[in-house]
C-alpha positions as CSV (number, residue, x, y, z in Angstrom):
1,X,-128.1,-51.7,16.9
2,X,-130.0,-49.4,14.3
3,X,-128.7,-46.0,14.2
4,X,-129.4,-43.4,11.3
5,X,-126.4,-42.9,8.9
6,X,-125.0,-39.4,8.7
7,X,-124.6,-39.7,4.8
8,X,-126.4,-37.7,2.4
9,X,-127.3,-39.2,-1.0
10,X,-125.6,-37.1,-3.7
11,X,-124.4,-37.6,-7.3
12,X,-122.2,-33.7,-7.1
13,X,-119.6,-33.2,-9.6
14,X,-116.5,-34.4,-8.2
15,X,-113.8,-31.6,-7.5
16,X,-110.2,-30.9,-7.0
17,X,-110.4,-30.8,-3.2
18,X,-112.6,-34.0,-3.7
19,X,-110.2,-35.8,-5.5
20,X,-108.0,-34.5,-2.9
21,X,-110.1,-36.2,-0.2
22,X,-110.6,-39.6,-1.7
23,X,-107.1,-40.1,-2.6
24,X,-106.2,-39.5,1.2
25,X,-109.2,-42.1,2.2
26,X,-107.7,-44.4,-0.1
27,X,-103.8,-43.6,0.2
28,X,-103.3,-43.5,-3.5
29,X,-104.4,-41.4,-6.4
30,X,-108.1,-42.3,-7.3
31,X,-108.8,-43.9,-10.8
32,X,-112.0,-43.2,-12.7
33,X,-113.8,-41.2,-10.0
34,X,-116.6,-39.6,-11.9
35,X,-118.7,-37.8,-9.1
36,X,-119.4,-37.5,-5.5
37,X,-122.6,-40.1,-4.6
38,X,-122.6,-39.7,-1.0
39,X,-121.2,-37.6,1.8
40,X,-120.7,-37.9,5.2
41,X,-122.0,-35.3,7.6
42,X,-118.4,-33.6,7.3
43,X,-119.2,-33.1,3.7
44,X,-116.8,-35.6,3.0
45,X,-116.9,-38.2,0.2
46,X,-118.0,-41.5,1.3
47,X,-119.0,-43.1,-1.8
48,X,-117.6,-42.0,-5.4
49,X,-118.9,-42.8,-8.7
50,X,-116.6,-44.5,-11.2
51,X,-116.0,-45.3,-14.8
52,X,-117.4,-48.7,-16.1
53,X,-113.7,-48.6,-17.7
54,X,-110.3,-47.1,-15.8
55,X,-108.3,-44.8,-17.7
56,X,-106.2,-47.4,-19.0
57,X,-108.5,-49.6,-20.1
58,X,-109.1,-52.0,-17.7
59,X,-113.2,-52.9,-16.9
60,X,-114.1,-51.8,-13.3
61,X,-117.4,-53.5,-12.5
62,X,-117.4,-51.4,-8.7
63,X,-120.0,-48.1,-10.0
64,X,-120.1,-47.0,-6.4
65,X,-116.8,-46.9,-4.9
66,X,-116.8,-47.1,-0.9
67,X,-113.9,-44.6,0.1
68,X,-114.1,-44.0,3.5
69,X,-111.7,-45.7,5.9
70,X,-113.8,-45.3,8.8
71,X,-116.4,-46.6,7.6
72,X,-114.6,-49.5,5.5
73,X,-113.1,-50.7,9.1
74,X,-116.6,-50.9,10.6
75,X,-117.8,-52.5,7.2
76,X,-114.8,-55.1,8.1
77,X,-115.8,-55.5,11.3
78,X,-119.4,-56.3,10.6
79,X,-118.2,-58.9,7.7
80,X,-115.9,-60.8,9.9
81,X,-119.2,-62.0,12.6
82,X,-120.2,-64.0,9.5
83,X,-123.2,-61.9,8.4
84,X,-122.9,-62.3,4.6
85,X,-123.2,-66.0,5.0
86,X,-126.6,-65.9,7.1
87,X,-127.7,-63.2,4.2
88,X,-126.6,-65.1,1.4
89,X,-128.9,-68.3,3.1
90,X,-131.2,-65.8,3.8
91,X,-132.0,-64.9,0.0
92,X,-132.4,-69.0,-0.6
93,X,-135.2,-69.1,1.7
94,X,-137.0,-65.4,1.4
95,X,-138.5,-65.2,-2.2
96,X,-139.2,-61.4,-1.6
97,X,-136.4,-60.4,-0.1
98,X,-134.4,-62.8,-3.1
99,X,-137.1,-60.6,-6.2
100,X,-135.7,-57.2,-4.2
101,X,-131.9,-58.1,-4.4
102,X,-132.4,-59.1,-7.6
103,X,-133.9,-55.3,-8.1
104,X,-130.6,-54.0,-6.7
105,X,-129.0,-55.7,-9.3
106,X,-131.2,-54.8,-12.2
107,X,-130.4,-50.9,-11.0
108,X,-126.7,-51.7,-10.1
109,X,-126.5,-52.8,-13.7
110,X,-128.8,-49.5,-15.2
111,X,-126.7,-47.0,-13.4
112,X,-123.4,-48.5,-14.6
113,X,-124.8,-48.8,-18.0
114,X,-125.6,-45.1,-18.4
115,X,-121.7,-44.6,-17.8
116,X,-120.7,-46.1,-20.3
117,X,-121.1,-49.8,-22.1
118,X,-118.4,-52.4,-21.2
119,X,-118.9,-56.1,-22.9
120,X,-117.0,-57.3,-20.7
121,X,-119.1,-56.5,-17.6
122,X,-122.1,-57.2,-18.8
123,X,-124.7,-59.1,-16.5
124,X,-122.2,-58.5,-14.0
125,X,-122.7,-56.3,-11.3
126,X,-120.9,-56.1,-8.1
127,X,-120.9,-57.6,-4.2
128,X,-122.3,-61.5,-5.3
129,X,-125.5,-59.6,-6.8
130,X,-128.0,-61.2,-7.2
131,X,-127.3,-64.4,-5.8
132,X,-124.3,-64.4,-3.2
133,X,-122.7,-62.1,-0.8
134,X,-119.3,-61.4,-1.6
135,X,-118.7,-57.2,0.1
136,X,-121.0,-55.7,2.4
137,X,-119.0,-52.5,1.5
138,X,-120.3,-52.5,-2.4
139,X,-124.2,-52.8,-0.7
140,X,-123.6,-50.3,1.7
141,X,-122.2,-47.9,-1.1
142,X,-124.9,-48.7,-3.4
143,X,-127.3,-47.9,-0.7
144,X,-125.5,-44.9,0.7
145,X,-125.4,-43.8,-3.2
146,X,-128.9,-44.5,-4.2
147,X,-130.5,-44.1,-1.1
148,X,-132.8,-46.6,1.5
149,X,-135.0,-48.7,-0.4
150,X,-132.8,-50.0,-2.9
151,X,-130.5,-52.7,-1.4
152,X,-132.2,-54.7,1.0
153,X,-129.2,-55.9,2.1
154,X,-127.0,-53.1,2.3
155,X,-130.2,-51.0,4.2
156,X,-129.7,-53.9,6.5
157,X,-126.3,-54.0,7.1
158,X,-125.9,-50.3,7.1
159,X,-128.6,-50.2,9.9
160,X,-126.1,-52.8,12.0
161,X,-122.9,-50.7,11.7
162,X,-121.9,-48.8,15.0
163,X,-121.4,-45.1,14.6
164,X,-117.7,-44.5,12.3
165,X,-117.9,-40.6,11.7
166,X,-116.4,-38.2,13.9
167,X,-117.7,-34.7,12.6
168,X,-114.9,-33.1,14.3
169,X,-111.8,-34.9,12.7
170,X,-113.7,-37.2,9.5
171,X,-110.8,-34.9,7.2
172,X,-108.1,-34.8,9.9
């Protein structure tokens, strides 16, 4: 089922009634969140950007933070028919499509970077990139974040979700 997303790439300045937001998605006080890098149709946050290093120190690898519960239960739902296992064979027998994950990862990696530097993380970026599938949910945010085009896989798997928004009550 291909359906068009109701997310709109963003990198805003996070606010108050953001913070707000995301701490209700995630039923805890978000850590690191640095801006807003996509929204749902609502003008929600879907995706926020963190720190490469949490407030107390501790490396966070995850640059585009998936904070949406609607969405995160139909991410679920998608992993649990065994998709990320037919991707992650996929990538061993498509060159191209293995050369444009590996891309993902090369930008994953860039964008984190300009954040800030963490030793610890370096090479690694996040979801199994650039060889396995481990979370749909970080390619989906890195796509919803960076926009179609970028992760083949999360384009793909984003296409597949069925509709999670509800314009009227995303907030309620």
């Amino acid at each position: 089922m291909t359906q068009l997303s109701p997310a709109v790439s963003t990198l805003s300045e996070i606010t108050p009634e953001d913070l707000e937001i995301v701490g209700q998605q995630l039923g805890r006080f978000p850590r690191g969140c640095r801006r807003v890098a996509a929204r749902c149709e609502c003008t929600g946050p879907l995706v926020v950007q963190t720190s490469p290093r949490l407030p107390d120190g501790t490396p966070f690898p995850t640059t585009y933070y998936l904070t949406c519960p609607r969405l995160a239960g139909a991410i679920g739902t998608l992993e649990s028919t065994g998709l990320m296992r037919e991707m992650e064979a996929e990538l061993t027998q498509d060159p191209a499509l293995a050369a444009q994950y590996q891309a993902a990862h090369e930008r994953y990696l860039l964008d984190r970077e300009k954040l800030g530097a963490v030793p610890e993380l370096e090479g690694i970026s996040a979801g199994g990139m650039p060889n396995r599938v481990k979370c749909l949910h970080v390619l989906i945010a890195q796509s919803l974040a960076c926009g179609p085009g970028v992760n083949p896989l999360g384009d793909r798997a984003l296409a597949m979700l069925s509709p999670w928004w509800d314009p009227t009550s995303c907030l309620a």
